[in-house]
TINU-231887 format. One line per 8 residues: number of its first residue (from 1); their letters; for each residue y, z, x of N, C-alpha, C, O, CB. Coordinates in nm, 4 decimals, decimal comma. Each point is the difference from the previous one (the first is absolute). Glycine has a CB too. Example, Ala and Ser with C-alpha at 12.3 -4.5 7.8 and 13.67 -1.06 7.14 Angstrom:
1 = as = -0,5690/0,7800/1,3190/0,1190/0,0000/-0,0890/0,1200/0,0000/0,0900/-0,0019/0,0665/0,1036/-0,1154/0,0581/-0,2928  0,2223/-0,1966/0,1542/0,1190/0,0060/0,0820/0,1090/0,0730/-0,0770/0,1108/0,0169/0,0509/-0,1736/-0,2314/0,0675;
# end
This chain:
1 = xxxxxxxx = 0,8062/0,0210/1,4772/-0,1425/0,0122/-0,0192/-0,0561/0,1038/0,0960/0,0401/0,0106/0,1160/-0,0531/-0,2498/-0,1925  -0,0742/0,3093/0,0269/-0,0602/0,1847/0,0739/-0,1346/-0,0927/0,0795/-0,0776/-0,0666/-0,0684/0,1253/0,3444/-0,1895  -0,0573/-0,2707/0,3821/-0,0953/-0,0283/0,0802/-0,0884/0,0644/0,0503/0,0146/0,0595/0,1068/0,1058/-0,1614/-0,0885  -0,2247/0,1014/-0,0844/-0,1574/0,0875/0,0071/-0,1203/-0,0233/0,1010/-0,0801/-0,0882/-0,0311/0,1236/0,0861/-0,2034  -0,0623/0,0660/0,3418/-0,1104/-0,0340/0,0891/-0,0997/0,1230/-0,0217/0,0008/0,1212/0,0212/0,1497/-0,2642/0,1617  -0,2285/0,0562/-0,2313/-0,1891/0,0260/-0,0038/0,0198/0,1807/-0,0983/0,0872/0,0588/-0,0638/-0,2142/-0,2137/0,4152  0,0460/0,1680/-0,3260/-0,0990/0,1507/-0,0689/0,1441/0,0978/0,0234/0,0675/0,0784/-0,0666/-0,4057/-0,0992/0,1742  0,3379/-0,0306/0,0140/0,1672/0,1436/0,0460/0,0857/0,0382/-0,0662/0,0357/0,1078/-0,0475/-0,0071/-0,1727/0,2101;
9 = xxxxxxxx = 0,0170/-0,0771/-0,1624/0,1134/-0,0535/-0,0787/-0,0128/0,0435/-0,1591/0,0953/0,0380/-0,0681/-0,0808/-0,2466/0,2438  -0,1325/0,1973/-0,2153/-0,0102/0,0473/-0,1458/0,0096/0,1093/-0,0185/0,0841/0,0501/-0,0747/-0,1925/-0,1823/0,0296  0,0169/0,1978/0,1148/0,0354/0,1211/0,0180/0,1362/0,1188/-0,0119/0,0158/0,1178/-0,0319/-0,1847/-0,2487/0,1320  0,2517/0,0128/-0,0515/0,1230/0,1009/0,0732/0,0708/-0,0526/-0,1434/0,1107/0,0487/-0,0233/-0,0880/-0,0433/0,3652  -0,0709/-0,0901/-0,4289/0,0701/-0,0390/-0,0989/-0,0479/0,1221/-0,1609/0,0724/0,0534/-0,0841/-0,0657/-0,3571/0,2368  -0,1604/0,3051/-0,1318/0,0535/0,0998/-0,1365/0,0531/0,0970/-0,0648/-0,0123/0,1165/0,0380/-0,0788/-0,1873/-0,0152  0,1472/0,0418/-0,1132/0,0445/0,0650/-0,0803/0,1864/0,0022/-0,0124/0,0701/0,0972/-0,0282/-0,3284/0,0205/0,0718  0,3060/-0,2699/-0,0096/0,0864/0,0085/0,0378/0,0454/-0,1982/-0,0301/-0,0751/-0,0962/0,0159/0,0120/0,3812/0,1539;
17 = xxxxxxxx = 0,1715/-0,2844/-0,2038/0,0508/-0,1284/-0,0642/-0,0017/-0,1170/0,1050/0,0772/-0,0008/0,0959/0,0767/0,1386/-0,2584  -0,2337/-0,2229/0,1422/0,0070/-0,1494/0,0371/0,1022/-0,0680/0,0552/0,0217/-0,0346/0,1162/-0,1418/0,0347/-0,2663  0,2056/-0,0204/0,0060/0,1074/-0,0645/-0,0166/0,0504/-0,0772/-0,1567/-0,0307/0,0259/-0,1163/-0,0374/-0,0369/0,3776  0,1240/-0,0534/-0,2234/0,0600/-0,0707/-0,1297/-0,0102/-0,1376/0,0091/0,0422/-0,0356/0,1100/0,1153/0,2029/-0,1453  -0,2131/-0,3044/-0,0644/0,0091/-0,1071/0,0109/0,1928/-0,0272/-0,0030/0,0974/0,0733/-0,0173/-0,3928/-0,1046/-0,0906  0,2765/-0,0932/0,1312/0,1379/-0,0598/-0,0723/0,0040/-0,0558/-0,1306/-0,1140/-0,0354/-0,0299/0,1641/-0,0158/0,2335  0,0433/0,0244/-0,3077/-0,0325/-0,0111/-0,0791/-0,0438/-0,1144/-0,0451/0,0037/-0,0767/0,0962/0,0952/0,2351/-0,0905  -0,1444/-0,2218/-0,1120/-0,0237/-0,0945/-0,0597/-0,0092/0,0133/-0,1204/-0,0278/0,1005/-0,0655/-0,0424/-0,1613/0,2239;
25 = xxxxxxxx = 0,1121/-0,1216/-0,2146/0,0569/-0,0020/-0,1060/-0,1252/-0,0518/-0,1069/-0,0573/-0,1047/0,0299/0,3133/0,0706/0,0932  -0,2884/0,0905/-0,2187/-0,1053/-0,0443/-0,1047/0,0630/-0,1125/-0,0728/0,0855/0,0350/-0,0813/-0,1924/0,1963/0,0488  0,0817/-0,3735/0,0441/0,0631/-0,1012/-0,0885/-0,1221/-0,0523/-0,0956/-0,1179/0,0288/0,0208/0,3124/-0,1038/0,1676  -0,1542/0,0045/-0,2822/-0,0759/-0,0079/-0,1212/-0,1013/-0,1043/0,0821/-0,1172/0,0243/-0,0287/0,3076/0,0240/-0,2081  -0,1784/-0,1377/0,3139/-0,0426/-0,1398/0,0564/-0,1619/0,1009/0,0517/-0,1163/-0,0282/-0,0286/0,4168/-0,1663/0,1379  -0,2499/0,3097/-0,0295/-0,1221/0,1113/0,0527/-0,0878/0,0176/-0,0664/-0,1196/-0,0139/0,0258/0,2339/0,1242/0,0620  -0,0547/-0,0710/-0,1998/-0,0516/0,0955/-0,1463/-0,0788/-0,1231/-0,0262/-0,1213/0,0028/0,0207/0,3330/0,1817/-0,1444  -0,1535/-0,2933/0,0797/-0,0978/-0,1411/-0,0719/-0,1148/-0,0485/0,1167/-0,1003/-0,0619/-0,0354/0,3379/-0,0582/-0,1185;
33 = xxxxxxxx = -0,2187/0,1462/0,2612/-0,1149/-0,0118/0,0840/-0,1136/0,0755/-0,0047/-0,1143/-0,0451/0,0081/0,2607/-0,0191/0,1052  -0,1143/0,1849/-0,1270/-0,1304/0,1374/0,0035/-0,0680/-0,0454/-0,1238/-0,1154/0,0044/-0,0426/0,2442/0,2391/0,1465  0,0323/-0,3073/-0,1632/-0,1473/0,0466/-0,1667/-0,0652/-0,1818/-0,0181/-0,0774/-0,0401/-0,0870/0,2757/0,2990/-0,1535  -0,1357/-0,3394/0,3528/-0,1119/-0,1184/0,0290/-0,0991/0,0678/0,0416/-0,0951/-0,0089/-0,0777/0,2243/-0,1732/0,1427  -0,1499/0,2508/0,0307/-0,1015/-0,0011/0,0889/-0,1067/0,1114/-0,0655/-0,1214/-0,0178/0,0102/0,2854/-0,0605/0,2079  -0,1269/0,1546/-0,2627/-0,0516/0,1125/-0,0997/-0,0570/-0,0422/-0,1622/-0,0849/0,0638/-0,0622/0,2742/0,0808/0,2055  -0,1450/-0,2217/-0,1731/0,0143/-0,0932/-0,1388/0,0222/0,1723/-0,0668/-0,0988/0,0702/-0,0211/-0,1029/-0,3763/0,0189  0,3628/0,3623/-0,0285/0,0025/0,1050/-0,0396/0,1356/-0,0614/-0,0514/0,0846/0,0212/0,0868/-0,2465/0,1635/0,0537;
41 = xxxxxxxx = 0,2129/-0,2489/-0,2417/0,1075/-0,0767/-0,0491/0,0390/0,1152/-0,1539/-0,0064/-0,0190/-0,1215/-0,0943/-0,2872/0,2412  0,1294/0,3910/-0,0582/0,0510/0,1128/-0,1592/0,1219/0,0057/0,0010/0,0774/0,0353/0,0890/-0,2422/0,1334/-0,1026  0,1832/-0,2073/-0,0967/0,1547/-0,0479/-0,0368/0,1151/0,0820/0,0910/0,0890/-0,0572/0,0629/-0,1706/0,0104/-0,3302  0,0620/0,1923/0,2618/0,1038/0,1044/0,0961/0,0022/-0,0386/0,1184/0,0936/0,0548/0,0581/-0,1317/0,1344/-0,1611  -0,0421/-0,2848/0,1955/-0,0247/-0,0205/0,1296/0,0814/-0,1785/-0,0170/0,0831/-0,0424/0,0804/-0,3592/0,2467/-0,0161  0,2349/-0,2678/-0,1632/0,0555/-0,1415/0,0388/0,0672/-0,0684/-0,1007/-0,0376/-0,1172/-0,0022/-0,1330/0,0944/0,1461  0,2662/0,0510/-0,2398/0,0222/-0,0147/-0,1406/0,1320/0,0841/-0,0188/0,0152/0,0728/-0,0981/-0,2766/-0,1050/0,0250  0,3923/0,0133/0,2101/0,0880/0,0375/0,0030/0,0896/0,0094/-0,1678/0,0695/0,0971/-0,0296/-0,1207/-0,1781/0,3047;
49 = xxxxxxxx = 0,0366/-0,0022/-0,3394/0,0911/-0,0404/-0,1397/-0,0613/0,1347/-0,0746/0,0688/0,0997/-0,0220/-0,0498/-0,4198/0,0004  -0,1237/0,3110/-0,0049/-0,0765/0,1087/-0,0631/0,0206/0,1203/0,0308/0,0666/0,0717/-0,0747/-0,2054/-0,2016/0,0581  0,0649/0,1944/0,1787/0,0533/0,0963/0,0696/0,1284/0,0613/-0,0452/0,0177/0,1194/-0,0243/-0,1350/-0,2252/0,1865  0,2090/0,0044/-0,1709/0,1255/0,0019/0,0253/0,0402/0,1521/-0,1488/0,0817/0,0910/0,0141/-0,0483/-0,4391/0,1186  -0,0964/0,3308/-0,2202/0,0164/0,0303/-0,1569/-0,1120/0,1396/0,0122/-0,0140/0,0821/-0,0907/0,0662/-0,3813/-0,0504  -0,1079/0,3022/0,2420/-0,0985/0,1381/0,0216/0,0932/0,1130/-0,0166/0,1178/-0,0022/-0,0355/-0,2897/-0,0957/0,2131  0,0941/0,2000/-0,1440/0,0812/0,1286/0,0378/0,0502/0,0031/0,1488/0,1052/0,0565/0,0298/-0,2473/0,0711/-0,2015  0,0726/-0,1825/0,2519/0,0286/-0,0365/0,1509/0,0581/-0,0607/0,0215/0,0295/-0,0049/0,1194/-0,1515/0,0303/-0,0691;
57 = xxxxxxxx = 0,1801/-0,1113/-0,1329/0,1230/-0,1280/0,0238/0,0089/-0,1324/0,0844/0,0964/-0,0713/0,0281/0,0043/0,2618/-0,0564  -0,2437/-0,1993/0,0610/-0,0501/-0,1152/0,0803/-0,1642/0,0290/0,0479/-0,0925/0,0751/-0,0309/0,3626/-0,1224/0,1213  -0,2474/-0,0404/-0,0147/-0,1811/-0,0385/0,0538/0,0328/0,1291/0,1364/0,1023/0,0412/0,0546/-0,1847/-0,4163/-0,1053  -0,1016/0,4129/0,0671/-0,0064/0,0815/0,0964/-0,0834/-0,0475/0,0589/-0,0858/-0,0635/-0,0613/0,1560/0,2277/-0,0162  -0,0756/-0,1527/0,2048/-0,1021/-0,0351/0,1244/-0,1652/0,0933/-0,0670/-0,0076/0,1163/-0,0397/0,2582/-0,1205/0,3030  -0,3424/-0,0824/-0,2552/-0,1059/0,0821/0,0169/-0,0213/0,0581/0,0675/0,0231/-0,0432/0,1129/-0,0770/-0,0391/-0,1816  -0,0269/0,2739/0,0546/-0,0196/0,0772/0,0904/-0,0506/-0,0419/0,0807/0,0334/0,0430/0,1104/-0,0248/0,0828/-0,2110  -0,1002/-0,2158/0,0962/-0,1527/-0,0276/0,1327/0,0802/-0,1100/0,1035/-0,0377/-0,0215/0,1152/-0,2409/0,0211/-0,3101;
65 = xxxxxxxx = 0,4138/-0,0742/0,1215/0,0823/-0,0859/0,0993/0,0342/0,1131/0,1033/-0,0191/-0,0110/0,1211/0,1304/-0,1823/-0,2954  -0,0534/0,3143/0,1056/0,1142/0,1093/0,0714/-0,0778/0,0208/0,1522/0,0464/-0,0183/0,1125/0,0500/0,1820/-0,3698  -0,2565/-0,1104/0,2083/-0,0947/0,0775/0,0399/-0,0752/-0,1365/0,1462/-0,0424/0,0155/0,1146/0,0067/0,1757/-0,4265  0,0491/-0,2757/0,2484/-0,0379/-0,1894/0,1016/0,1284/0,0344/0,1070/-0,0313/-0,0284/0,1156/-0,0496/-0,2318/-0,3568  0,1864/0,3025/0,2307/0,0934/-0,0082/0,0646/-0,0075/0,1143/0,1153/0,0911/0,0350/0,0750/0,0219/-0,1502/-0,2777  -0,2157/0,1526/0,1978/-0,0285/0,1517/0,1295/0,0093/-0,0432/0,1652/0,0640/0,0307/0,1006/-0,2731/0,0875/-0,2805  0,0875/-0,2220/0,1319/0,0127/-0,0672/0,1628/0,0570/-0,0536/0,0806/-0,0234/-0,0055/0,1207/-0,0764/0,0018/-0,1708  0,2373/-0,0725/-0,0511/0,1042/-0,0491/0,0564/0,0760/0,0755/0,0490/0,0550/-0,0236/0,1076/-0,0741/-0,1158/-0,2188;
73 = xxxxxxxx = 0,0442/0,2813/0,0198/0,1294/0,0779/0,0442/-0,0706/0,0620/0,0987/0,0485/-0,0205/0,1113/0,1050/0,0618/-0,3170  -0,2455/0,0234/0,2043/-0,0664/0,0342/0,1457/0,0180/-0,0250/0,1111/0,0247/0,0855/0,0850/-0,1335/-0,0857/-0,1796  0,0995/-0,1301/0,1176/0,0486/-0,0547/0,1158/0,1276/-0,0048/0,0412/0,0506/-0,0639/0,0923/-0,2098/-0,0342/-0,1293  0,2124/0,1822/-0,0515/0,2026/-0,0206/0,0136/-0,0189/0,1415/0,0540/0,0656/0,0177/0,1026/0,0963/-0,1822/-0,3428  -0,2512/0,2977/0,1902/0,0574/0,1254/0,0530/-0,1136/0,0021/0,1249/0,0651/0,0449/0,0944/0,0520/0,0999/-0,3404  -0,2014/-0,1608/0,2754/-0,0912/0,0551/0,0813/-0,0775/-0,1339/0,0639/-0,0017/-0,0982/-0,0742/-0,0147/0,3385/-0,0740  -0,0563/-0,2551/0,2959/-0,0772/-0,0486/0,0688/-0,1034/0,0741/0,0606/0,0304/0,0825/0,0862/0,1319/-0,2100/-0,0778  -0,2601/0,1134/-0,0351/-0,1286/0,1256/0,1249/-0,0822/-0,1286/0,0684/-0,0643/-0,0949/-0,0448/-0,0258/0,3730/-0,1460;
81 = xxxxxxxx = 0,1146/-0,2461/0,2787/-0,1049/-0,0373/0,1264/-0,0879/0,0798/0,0423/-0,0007/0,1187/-0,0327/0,1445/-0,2241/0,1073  -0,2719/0,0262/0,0417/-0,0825/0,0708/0,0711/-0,1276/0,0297/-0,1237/-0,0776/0,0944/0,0149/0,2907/0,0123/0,1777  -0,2214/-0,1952/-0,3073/-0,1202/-0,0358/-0,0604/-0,0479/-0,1315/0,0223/0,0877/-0,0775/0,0380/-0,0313/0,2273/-0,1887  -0,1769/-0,2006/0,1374/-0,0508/-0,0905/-0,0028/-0,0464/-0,1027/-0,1774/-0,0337/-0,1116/-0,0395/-0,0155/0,2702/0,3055  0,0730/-0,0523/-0,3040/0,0103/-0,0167/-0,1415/0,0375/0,0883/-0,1245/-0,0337/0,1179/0,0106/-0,1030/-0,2400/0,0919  0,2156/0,0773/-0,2464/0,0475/0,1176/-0,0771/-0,0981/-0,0353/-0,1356/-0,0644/-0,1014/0,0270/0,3512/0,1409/0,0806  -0,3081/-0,0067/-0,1970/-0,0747/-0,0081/-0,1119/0,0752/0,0677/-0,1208/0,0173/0,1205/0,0182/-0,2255/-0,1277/0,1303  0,2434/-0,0285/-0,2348/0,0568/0,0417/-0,1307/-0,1013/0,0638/-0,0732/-0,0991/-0,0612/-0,0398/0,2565/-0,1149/0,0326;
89 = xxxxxxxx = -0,1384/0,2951/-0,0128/-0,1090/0,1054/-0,0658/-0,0328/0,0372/-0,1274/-0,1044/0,0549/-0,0349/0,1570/0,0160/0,1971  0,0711/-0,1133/-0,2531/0,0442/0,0295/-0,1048/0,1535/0,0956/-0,0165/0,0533/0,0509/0,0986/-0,3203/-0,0918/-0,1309  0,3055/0,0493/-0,0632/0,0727/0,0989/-0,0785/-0,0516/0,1026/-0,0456/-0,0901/-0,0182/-0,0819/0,1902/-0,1266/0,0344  -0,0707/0,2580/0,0755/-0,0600/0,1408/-0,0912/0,0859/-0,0055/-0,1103/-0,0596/-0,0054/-0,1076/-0,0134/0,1780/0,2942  0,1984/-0,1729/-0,1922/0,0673/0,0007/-0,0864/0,1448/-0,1324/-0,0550/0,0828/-0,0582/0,0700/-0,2007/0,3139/0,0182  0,0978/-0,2598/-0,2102/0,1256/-0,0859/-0,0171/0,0564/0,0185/-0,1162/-0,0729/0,0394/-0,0910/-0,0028/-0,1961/0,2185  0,2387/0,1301/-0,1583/0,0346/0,0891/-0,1359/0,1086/-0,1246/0,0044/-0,0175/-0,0849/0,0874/-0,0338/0,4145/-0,0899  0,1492/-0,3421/-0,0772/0,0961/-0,1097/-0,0472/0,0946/0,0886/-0,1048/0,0243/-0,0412/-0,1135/-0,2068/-0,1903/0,1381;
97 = xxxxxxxx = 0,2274/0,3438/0,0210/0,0911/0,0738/-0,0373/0,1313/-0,0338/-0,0740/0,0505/0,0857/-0,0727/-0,1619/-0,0023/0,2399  0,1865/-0,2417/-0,1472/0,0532/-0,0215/-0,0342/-0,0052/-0,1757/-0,0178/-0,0777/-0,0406/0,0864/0,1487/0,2925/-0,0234  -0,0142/-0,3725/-0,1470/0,0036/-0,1192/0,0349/0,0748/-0,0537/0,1521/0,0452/0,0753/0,0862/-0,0636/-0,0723/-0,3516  0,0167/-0,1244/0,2687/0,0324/-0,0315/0,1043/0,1012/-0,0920/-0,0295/0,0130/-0,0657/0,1033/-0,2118/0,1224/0,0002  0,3144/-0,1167/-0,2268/0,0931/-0,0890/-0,0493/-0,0018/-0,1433/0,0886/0,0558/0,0134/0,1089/0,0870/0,2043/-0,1950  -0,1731/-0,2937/0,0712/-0,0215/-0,1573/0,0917/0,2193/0,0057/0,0268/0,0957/0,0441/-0,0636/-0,4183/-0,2628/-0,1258  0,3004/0,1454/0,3179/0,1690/-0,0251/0,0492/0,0376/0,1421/0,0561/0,1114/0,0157/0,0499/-0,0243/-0,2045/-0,2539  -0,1966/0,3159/0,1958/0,0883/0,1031/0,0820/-0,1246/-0,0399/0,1231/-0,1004/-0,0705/0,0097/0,2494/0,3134/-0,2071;
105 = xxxxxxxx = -0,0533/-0,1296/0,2951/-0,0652/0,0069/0,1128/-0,1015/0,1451/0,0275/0,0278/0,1058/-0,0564/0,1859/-0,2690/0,1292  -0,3335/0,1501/0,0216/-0,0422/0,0941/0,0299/-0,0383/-0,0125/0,1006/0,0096/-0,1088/0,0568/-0,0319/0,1634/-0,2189  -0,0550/0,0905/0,2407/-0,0281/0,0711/0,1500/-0,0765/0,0615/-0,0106/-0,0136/0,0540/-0,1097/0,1738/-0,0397/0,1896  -0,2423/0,0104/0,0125/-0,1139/0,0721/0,0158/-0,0021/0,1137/0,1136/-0,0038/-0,0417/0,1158/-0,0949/-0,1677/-0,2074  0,1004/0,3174/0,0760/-0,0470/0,1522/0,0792/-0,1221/0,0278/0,0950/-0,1153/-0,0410/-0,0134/0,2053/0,1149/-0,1885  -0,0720/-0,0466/0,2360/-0,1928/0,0149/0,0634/0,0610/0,1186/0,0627/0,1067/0,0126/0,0600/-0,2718/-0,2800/0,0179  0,0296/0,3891/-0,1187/-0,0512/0,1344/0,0737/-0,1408/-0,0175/0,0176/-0,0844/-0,0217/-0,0869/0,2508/0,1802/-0,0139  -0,1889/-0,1397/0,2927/-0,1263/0,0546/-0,0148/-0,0463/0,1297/-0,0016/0,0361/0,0945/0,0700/-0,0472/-0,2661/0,0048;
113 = xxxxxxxx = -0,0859/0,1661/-0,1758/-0,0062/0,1325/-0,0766/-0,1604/0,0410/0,0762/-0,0545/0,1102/-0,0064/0,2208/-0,1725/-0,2769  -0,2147/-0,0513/0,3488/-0,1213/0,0909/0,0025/-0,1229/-0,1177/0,1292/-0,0417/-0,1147/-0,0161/0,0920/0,2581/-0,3299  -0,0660/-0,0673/0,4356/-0,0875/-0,0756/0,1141/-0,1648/0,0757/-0,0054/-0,0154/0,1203/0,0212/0,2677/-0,1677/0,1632  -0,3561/-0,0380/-0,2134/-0,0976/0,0616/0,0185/-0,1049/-0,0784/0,0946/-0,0244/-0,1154/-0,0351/0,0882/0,2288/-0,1825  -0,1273/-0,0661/0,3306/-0,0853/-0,0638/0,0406/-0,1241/0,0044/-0,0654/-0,0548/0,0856/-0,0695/0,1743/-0,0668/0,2418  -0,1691/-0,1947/-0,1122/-0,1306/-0,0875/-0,0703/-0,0471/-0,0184/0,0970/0,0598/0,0241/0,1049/-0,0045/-0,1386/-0,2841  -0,2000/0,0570/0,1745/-0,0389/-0,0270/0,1077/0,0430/-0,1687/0,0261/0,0155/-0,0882/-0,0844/-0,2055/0,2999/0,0603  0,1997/-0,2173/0,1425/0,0786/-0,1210/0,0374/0,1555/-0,0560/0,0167/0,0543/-0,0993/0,0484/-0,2497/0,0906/-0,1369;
121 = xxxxxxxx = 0,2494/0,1741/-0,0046/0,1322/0,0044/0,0105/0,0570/0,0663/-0,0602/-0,0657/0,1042/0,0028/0,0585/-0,2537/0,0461  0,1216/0,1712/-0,1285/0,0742/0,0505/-0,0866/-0,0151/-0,0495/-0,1037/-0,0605/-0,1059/-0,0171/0,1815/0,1584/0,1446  -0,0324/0,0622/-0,2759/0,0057/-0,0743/-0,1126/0,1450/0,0478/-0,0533/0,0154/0,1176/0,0331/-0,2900/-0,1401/-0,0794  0,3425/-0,0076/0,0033/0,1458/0,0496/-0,0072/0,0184/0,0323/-0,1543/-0,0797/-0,0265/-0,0900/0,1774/-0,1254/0,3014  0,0119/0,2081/-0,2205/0,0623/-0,0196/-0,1489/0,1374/0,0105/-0,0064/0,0653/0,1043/0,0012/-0,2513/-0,0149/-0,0954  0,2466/-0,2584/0,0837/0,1717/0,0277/-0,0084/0,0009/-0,0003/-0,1705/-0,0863/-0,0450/-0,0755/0,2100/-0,1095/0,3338  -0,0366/0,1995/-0,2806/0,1131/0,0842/-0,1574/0,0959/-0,1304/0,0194/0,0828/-0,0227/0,0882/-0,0563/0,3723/-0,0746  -0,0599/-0,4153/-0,1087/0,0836/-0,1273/-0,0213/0,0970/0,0549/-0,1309/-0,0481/0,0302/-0,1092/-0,1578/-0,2387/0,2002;
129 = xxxxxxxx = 0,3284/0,2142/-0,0634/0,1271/-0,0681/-0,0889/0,0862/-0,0635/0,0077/0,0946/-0,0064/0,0785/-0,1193/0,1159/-0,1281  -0,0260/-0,1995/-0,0965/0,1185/-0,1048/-0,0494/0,1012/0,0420/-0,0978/-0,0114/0,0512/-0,1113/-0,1489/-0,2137/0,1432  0,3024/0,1139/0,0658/0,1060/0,0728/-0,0983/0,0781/-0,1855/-0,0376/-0,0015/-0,1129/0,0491/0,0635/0,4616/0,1007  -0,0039/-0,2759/-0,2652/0,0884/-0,1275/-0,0372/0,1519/0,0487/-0,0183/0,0460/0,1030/-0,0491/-0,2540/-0,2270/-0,0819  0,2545/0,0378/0,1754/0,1349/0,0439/0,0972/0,1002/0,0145/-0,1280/0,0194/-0,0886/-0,0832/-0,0562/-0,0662/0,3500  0,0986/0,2891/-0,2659/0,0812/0,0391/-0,1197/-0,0984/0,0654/-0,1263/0,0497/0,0046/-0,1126/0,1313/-0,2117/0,1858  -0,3067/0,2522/-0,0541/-0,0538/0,0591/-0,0976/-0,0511/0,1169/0,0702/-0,0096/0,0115/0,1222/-0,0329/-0,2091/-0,2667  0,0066/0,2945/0,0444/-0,0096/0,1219/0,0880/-0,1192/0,0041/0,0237/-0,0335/0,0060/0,1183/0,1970/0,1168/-0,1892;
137 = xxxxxxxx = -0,2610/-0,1246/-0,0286/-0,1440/-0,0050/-0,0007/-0,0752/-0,1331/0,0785/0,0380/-0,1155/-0,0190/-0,0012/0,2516/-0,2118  -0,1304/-0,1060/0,3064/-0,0561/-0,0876/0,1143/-0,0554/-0,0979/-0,1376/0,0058/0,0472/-0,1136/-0,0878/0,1358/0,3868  0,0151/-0,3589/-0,2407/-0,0995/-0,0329/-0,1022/-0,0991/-0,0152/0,0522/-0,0681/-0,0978/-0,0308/0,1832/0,0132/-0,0975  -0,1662/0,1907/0,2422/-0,1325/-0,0050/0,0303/-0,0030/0,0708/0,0978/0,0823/-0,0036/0,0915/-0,1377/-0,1833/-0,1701  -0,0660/0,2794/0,0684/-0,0671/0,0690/0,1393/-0,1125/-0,0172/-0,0518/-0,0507/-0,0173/-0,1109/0,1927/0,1947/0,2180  -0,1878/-0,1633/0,0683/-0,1470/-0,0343/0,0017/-0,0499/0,0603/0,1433/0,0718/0,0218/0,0976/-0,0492/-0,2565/-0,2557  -0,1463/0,2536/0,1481/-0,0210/0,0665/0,1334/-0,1567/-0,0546/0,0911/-0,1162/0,0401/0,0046/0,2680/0,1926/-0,1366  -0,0667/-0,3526/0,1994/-0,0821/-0,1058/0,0718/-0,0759/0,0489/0,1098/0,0578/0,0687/0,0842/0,1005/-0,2249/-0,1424;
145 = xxxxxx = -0,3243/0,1214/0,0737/-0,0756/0,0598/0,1075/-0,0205/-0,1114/0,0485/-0,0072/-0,1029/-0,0673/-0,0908/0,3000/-0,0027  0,0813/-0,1883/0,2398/-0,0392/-0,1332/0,0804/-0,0909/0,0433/0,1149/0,0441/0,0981/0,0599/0,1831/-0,2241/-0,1109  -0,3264/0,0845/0,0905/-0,0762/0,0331/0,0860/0,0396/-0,0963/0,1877/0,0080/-0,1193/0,0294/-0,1968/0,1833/-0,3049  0,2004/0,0398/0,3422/0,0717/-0,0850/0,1444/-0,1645/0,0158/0,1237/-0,0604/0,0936/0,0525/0,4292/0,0239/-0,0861  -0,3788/-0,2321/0,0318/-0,1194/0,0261/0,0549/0,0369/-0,0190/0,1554/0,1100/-0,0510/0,0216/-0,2642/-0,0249/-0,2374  0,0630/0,1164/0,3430/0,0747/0,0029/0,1460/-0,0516/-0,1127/0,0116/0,0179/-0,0658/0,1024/0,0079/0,2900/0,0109;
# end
């Protein structure tokens, strides 16, 4: 894990790779949770038998599960200290380039691509990718802004 102190530290970080989560494994039990909690139950996401007879050959993780999964892997590549508080800003961007197959595994990338001062603090922008392990194409980038207040 890349250890980040205050404004400096960010600083000395853009434009330049994070790190890499470890991986994790998308199991269907996941998948049937999001789409509890989401009430988003579409057959490709929870309806393995069916899936199964798709063109995809099974159920796929929903994008917005892939995309829910930022904050966790986050904490696997990177720590910043020397704020008093962080604020989630939005996404400028998000794309789902490829599925995500339930039972494979995936990881997450982080570049910070971009430090701007606010008043009260910074506002960042890490370049999130999710790759799924053995496919070439990522099933998601996205490019997460967070505000680090002092």
């Amino acid at each position: 894990m890349k250890r980040i102190e205050g404004v400096d530290g960010l600083r000395a970080c853009v434009g330049s790779e994070l790190g890499v989560s470890e991986w994790l494994e998308v199991d269907q039990a996941l998948v049937d949770r999001f789409a509890d909690v989401t009430d988003d139950h579409q057959w490709i996401h929870v309806d393995p038998e069916r899936a199964a007879e798709s063109p995809l050959g099974g159920t796929i993780a929903h994008g917005l599960l892939v995309l829910s999964l930022g904050p966790r892997l986050s904490r696997e590549i990177y720590e910043v200290t020397g704020f008093r508080l962080v604020l989630n800003y939005g996404y400028d961007k998000v794309r789902f380039p490829a599925p995500t197959p339930v039972g494979k595994r995936l990881r997450m990338r982080a570049r910070l691509a971009e430090l701007t001062e606010v008043a009260g603090g910074v506002r960042i922008v890490v370049e999130q990718t999710y790759e799924v392990e053995g496919q070439e194409k990522p099933c998601c980038v996205a490019t997460h802004v967070t505000q680090w207040m002092s």
